[in-house]
SELOPA-139371 format. One line per 5 residues: number of its first residue (from 1); their letters; for each residue z, y, x of N, C-alpha, C. Coordinates in steps of 0.2 Angstrom, whole numbers, plus 5000, padded with zeros to 4 digits. Each point is the difference from the previous one (the first is absolute). Layout:
NUM = A = Z,Y,X,Z,Y,X,Z,Y,X  ... .
END
This chain:
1 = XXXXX = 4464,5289,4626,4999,4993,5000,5001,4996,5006  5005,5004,5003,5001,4997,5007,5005,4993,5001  5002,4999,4992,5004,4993,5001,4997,4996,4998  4994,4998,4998,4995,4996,4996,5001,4997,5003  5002,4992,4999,4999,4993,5004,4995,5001,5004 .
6 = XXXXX = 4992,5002,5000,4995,4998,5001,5001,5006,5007  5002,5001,5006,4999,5004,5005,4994,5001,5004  4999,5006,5002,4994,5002,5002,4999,4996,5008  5006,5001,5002,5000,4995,5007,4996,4992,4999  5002,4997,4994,4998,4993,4997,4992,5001,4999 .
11 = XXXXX = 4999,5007,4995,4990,4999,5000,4998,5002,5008  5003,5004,5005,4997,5000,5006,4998,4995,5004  5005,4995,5000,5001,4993,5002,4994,4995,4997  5001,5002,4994,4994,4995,4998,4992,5001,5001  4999,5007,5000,4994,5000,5002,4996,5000,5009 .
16 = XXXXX = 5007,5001,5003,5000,4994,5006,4999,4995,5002  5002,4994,4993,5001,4992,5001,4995,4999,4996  4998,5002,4996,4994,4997,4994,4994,4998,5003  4996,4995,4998,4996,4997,5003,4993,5005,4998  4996,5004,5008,4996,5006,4997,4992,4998,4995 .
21 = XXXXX = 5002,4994,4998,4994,4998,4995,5002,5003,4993  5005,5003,4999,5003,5001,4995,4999,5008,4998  5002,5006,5007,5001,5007,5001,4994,5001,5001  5002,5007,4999,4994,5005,5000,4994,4999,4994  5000,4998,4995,4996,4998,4995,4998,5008,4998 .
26 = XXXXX = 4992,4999,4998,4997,5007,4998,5003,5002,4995  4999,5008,5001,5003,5005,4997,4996,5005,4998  4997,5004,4997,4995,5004,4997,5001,5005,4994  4996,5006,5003,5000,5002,4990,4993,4998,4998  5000,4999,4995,4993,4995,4996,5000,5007,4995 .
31 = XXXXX = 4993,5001,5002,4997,5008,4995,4997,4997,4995  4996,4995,4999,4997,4999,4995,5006,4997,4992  5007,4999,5004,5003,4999,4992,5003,5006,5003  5004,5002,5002,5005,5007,5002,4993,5003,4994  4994,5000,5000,4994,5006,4994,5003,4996,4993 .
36 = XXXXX = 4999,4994,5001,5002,4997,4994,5005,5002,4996  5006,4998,5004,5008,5001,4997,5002,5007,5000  4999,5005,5004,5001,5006,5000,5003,5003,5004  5002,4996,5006,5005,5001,5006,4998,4999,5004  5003,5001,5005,4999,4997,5009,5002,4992,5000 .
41 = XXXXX = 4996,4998,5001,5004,4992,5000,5000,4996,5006  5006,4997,5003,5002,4997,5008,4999,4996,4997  4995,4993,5003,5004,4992,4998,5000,4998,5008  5006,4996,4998,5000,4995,5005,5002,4994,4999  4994,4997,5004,4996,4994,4999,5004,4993,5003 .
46 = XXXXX = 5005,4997,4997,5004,4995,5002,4995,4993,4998  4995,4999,4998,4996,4994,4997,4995,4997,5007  5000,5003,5005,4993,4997,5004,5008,4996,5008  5004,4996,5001,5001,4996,5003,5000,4992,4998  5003,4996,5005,4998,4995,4999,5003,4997,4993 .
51 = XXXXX = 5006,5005,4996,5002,4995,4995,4998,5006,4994  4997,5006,5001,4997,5004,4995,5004,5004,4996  5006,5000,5003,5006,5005,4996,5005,5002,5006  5003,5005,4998,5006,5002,5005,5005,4996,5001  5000,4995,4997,5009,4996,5002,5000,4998,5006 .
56 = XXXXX = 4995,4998,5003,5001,5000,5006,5003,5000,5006  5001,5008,4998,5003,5004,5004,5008,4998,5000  5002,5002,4994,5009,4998,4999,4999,4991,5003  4997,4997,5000,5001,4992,4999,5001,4998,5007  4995,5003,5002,4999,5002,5010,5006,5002,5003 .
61 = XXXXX = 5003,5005,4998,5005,5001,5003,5006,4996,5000  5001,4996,4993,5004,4997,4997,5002,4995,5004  4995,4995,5001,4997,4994,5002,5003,5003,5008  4996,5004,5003,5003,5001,5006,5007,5003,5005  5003,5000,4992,5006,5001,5003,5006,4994,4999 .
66 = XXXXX = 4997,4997,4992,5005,4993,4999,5002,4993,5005  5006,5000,5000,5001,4995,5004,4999,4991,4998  4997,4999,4994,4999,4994,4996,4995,4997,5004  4999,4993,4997,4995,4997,5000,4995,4999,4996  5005,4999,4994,4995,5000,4994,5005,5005,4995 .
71 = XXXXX = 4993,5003,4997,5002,5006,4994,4999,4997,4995  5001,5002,4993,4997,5002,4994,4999,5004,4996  4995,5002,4997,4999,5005,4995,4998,4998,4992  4997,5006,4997,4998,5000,4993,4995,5004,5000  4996,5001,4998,4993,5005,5002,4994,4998,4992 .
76 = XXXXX = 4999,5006,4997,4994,5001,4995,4994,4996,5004  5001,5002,5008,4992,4997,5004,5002,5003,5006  4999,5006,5000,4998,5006,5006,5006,4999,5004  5005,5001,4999,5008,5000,5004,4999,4991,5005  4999,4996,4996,4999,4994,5001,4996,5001,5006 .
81 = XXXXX = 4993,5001,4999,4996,4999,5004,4999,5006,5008  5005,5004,5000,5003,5003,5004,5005,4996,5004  5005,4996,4996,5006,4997,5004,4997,4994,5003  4993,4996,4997,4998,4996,5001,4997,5000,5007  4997,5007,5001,4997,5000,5006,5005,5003,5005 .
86 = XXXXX = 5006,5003,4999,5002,5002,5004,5006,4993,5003  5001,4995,4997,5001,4998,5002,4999,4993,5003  4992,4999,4999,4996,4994,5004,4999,5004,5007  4999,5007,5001,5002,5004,5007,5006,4997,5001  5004,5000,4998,5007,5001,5005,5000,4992,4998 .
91 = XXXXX = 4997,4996,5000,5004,4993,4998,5003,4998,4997  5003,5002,4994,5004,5001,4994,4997,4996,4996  5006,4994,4996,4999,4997,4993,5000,5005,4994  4996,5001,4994,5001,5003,4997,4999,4994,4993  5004,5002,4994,5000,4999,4993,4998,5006,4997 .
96 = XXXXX = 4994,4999,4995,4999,5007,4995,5001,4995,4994  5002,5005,4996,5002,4998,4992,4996,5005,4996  4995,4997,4998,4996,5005,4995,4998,4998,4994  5001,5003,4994,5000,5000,4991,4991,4994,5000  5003,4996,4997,4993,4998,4997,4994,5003,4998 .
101 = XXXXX = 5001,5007,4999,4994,5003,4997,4997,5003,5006  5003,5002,5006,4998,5003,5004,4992,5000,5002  4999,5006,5004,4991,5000,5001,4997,4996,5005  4998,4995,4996,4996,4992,5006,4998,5003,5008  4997,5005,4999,4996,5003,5006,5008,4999,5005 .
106 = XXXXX = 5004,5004,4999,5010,5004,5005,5000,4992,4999  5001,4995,4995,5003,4993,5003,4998,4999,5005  4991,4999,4999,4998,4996,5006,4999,5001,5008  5003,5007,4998,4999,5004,5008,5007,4999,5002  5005,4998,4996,5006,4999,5002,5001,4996,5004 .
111 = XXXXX = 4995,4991,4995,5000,4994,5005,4996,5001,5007  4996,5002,4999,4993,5002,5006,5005,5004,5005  5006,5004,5000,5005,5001,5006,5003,4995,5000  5001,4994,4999,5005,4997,5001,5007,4998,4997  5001,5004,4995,5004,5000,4995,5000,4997,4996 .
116 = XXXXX = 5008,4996,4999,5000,4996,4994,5004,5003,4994  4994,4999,4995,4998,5007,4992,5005,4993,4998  5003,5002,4995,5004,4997,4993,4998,5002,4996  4998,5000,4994,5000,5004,4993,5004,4996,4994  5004,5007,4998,5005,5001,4997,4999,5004,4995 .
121 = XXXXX = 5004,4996,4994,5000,5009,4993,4993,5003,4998  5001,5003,4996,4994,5003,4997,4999,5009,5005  5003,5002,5002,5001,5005,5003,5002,5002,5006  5001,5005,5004,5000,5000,5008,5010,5000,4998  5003,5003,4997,5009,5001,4996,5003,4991,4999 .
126 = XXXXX = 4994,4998,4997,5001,4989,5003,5001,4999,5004  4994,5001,5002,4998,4996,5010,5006,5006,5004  5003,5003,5000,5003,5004,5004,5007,4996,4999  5003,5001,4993,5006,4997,5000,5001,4992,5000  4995,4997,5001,4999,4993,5003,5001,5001,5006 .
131 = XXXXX = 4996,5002,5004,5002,5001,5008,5004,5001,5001  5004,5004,5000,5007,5004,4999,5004,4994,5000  5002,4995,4994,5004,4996,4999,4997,4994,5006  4994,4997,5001,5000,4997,5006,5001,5000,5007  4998,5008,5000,5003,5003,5007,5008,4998,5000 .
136 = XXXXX = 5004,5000,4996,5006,5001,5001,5004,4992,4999  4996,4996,4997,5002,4991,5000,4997,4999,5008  4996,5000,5002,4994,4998,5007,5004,5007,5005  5005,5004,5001,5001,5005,5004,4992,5002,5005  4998,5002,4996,4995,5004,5003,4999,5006,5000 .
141 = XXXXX = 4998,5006,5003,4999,5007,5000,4996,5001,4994  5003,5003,4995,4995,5002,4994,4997,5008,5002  4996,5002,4999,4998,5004,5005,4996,5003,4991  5002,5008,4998,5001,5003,4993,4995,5007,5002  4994,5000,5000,4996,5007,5002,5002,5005,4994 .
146 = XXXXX = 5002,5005,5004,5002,5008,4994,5009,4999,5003  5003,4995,5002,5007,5000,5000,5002,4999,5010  4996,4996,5002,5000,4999,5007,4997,5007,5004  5004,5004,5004,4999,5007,5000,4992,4997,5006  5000,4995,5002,4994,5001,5005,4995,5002,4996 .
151 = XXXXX = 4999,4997,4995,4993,5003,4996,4999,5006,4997  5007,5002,4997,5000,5009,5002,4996,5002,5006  5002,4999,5004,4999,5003,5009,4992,4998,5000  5000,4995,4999,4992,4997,5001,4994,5006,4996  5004,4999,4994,4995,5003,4996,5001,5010,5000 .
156 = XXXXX = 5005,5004,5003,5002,5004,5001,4994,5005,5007  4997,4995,5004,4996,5001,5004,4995,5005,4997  4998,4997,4994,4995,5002,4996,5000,5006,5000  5005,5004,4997,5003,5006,5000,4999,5003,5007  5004,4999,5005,4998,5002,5007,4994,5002,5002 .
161 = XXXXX = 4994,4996,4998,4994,5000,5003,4997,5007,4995  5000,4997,4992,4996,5006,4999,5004,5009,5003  5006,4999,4999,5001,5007,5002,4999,5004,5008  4999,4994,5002,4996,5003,5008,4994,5001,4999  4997,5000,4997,4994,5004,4998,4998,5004,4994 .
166 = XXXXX = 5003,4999,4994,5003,5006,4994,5006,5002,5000  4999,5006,5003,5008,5003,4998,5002,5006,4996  4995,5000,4995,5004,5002,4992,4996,4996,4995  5003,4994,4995,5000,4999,4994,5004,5000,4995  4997,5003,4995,5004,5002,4996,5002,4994,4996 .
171 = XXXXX = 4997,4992,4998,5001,4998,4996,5000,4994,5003  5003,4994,5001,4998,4992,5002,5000,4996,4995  4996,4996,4997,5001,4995,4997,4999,4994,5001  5007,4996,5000,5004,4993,5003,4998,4995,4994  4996,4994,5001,5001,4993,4994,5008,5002,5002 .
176 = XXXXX = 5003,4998,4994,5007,4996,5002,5001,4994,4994  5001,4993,5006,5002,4994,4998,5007,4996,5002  5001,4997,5003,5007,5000,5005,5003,5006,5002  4996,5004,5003,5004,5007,5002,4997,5002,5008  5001,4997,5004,4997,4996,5006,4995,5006,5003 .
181 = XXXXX = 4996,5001,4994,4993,5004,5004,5004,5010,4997  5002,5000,4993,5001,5005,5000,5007,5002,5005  5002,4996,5000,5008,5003,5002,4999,5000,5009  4996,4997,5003,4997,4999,5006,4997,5008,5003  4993,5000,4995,4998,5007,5000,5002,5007,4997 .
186 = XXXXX = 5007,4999,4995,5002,5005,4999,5005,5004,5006  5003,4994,5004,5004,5002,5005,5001,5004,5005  4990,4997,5001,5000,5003,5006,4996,5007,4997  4996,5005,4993,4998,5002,4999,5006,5006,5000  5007,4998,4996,5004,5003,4998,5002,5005,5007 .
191 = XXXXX = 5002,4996,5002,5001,5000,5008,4996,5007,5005  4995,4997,4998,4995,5005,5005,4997,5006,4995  4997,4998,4994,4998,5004,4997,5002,5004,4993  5009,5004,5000,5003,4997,4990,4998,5002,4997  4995,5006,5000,4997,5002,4996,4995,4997,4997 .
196 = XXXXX = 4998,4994,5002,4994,4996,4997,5004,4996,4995  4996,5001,4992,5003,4995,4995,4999,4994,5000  5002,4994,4999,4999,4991,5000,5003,5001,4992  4993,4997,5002,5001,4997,4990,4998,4991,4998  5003,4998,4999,5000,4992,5000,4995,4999,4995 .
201 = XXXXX = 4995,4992,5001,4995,5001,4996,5004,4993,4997  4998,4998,4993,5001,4992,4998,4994,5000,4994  5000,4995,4998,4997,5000,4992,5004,4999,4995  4996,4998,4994,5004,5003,4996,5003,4993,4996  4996,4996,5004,5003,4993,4998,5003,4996,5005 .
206 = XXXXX = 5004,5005,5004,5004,4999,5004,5004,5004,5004  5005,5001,4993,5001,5009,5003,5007,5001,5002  5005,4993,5001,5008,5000,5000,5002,5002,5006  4996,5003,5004,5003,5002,5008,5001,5009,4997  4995,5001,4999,5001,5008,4998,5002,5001,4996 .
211 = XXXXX = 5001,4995,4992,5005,5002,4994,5009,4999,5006  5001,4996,5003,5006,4999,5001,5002,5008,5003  4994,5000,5008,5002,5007,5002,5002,5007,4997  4995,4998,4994,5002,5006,4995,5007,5002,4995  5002,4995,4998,5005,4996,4997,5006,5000,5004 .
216 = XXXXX = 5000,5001,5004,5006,4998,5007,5003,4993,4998  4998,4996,4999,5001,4992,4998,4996,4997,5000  5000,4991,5001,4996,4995,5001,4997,4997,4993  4993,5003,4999,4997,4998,4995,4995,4996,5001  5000,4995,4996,4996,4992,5003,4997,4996,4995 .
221 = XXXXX = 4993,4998,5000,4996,4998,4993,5001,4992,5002  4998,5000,4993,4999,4991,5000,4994,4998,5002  4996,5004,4998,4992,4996,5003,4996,5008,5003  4994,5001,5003,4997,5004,5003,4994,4997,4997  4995,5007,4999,4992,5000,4998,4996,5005,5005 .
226 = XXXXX = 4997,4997,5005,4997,5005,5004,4995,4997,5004  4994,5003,5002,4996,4996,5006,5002,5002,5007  5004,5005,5001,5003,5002,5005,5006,4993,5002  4996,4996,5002,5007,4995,5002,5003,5004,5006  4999,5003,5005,5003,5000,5006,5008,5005,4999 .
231 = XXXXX = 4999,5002,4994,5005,5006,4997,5005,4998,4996  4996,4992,4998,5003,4998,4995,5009,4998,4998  5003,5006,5000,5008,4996,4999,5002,5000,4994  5004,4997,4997,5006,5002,4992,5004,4999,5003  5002,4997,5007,5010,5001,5001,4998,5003,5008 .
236 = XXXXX = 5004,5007,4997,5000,5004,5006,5006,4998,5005  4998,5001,5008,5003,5000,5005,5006,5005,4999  5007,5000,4998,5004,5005,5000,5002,5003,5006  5000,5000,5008,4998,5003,5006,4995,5004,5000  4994,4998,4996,4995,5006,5002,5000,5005,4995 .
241 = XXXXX = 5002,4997,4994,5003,5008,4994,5004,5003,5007  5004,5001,5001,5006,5001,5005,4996,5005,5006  4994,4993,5002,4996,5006,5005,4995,5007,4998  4999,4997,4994,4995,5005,4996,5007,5007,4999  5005,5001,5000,5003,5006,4998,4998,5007,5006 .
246 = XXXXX = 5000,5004,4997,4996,5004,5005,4993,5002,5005  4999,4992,4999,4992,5001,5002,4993,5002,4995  5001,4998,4997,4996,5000,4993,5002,5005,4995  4993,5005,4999,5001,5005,4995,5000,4999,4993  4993,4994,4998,4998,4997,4994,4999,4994,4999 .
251 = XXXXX = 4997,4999,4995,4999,4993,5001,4993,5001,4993  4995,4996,5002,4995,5001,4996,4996,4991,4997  5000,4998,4995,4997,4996,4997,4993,5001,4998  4996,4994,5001,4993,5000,5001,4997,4994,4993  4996,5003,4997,4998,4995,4996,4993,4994,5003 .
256 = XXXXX = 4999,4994,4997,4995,4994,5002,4994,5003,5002  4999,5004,4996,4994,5002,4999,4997,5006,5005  5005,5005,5003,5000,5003,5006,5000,4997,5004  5004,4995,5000,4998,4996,5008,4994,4999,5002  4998,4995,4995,4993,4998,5001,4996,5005,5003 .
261 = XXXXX = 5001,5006,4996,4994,5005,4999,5001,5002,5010  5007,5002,5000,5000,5003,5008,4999,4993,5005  4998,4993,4999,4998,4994,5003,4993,5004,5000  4997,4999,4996,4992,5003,5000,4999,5005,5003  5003,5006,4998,5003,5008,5004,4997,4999,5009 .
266 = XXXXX = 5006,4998,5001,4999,4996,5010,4998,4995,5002  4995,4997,4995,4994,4995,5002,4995,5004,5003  4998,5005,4993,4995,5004,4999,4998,5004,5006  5007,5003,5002,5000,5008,5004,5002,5000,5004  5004,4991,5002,5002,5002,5008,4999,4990,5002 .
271 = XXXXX = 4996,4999,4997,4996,4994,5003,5008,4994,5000  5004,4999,4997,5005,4996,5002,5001,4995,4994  5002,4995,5000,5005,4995,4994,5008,5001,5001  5000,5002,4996,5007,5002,4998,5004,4996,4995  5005,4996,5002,5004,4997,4993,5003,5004,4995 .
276 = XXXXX = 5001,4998,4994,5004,5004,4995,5007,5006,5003  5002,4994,5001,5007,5005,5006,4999,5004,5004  4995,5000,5004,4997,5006,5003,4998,5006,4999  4997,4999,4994,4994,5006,4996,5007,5002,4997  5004,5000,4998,5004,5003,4994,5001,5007,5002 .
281 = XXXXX = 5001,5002,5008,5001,5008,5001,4994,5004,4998  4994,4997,4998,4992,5004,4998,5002,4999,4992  5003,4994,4999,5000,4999,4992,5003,5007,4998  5007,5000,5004,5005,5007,4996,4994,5007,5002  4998,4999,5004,4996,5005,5000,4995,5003,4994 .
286 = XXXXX = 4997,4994,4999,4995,5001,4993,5005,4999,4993  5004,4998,5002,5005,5001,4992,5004,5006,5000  5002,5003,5006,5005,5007,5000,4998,5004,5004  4994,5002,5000,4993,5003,5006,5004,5008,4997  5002,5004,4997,5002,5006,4999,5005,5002,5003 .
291 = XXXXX = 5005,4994,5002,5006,4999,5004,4998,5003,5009  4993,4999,5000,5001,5000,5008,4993,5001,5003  4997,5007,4994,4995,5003,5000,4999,5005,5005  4998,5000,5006,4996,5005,5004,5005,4997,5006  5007,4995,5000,5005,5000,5006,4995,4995,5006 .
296 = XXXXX = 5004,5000,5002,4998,4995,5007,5004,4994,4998  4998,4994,4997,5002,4992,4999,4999,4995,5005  5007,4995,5002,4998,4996,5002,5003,4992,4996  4994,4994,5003,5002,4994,4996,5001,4997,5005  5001,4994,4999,5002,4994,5005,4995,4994,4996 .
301 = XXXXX = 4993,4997,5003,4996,4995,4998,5004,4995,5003  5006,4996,4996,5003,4995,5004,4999,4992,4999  4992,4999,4997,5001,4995,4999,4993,4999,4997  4995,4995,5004,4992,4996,4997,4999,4995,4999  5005,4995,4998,4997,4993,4999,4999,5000,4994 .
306 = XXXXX = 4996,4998,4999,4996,4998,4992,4994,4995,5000  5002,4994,4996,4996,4996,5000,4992,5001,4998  4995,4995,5003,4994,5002,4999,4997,5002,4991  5008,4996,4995,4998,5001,4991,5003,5008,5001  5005,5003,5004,5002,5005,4998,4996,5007,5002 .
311 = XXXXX = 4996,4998,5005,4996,5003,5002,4992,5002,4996  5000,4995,4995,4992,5000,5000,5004,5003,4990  5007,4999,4997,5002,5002,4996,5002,5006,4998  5003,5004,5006,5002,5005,5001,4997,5006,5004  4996,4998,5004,4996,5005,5005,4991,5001,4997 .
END
């Protein structure tokens, strides 16, 4: 994997520039579900910084390498609200383009950094391809998380971190949405550890990243049914298919119903809020718990914003 676009010099780099509110996030085995699921279980905990998800990280580095003034993106919420903060740091305009449906709680924390939200289309594949096209009338930096390699490198750190303190897992289990967080942590995992299997997590009503990987072609729905917004795509980034080739052993889909249940799972057992998108690596656990029975697992918790209705509905 030594010609992977995303180079190990580039995740080095970045976890020298990234801003340290972001790194070093806890890392653990959690015994009371590892009893539960039947494994050894590492999580690590991406949800306790100032914007309660990993994106930060890639956004941060992003931001602090760009030479713009003003950016713009497209964001389910989380991506947004990472670029928004990292760029009221660095004095940066920012434009976010986000789906009307989007979760009121990521809007507002959008505006509350300083960013100005547009909402567009019914979905983040809307607001994205809106952006895109005004980036491009308005020459502005469209700035595409999963496709701009800073966010690989950003979120690649990830990786980094856990294996200086585990250094043998047999199994990691990546959300994969844009690509961005899998393709990030796969590289640096592949890299230092190959023996360790990456298996992509999506749900099942939102499963065209992994049907296309599996497919070796770009497969892409007309609508998505899922609470996991943060995961949420129907048209896939064809650069991170591209990056997912050799990284990624499997790819596993999770039903509604196991998310929930692993949202409750690590309220319960390890005191946290956890968005849909997050809990999916416990989901696949309770859904394909025979796969990865007695091994040493790890997940990546990359993401806790949930509104006060979603918390009192789902926890």
């Amino acid at each position: 994997m030594e010609t992977h676009r995303l180079s190990i010099e580039a995740i080095e780099d970045s976890s020298k520039k990234i801003d340290s509110v972001f790194l070093n996030s806890p890392q653990y085995i959690n015994e009371p579900l590892s009893k539960i699921l039947g494994c050894t279980l590492i999580l690590k905990v991406e949800a306790i910084n100032p914007i309660r998800c990993f994106k930060g990280r890639g956004a941060d580095y992003l931001v602090s390498k760009s030479q713009e003034d003003k950016l713009i993106c497209a964001s389910a919420g989380n991506f947004g609200q990472a670029m928004a903060y990292a760029c009221r740091k660095a004095n940066k305009k920012l434009v976010i383009y986000a789906s009307v449906n989007a979760n009121p709680l990521k809007i507002e924390r959008m505006q509350q950094l300083c960013a100005e939200v547009v909402l567009f289309g019914n979905d983040f594949d809307d607001a994205k391809n809106e952006a895109r096209r005004i980036s491009l009338e308005q020459n502005i930096r469209f700035v595409e998380d999963g496709l701009d390699i800073e966010t690989l490198a950003g979120a690649a750190t990830i990786g980094l971190e856990l294996l200086k303190q585990f250094s043998s897992i047999d199994d990691f289990l990546i959300p994969l949405g844009n690509g961005a967080l899998l393709n990030g942590v796969a590289r640096a995992i592949k890299h230092t550890q190959p023996g360790c299997r990456v298996i992509a997590i999506q749900a099942k009503g939102a499963s065209a990243m992994i049907e296309s990987w599996r497919e070796k072609k770009m497969v892409s729905h007309s609508k998505i049914k899922t609470i996991a917004d943060g995961i949420g795509v129907r048209m896939p980034i064809r650069q991170a298919l591209t990056d997912m080739e050799g990284l990624v052993d499997d790819g596993v889909l999770v039903s509604e119903e196991a998310i929930i249940e692993a949202m409750k799972l690590l309220h319960q057992h390890a005191g946290l809020v956890i968005e849909p998108s997050g809990a999916v690596g416990v989901a696949a656990l309770l859904e394909h718990g025979s796969h990865f029975k007695n091994k040493t697992v790890a997940t990546v918790l990359c993401g806790g914003n949930l509104t006060a209705t979603q918390i009192k509905e789902w926890l």
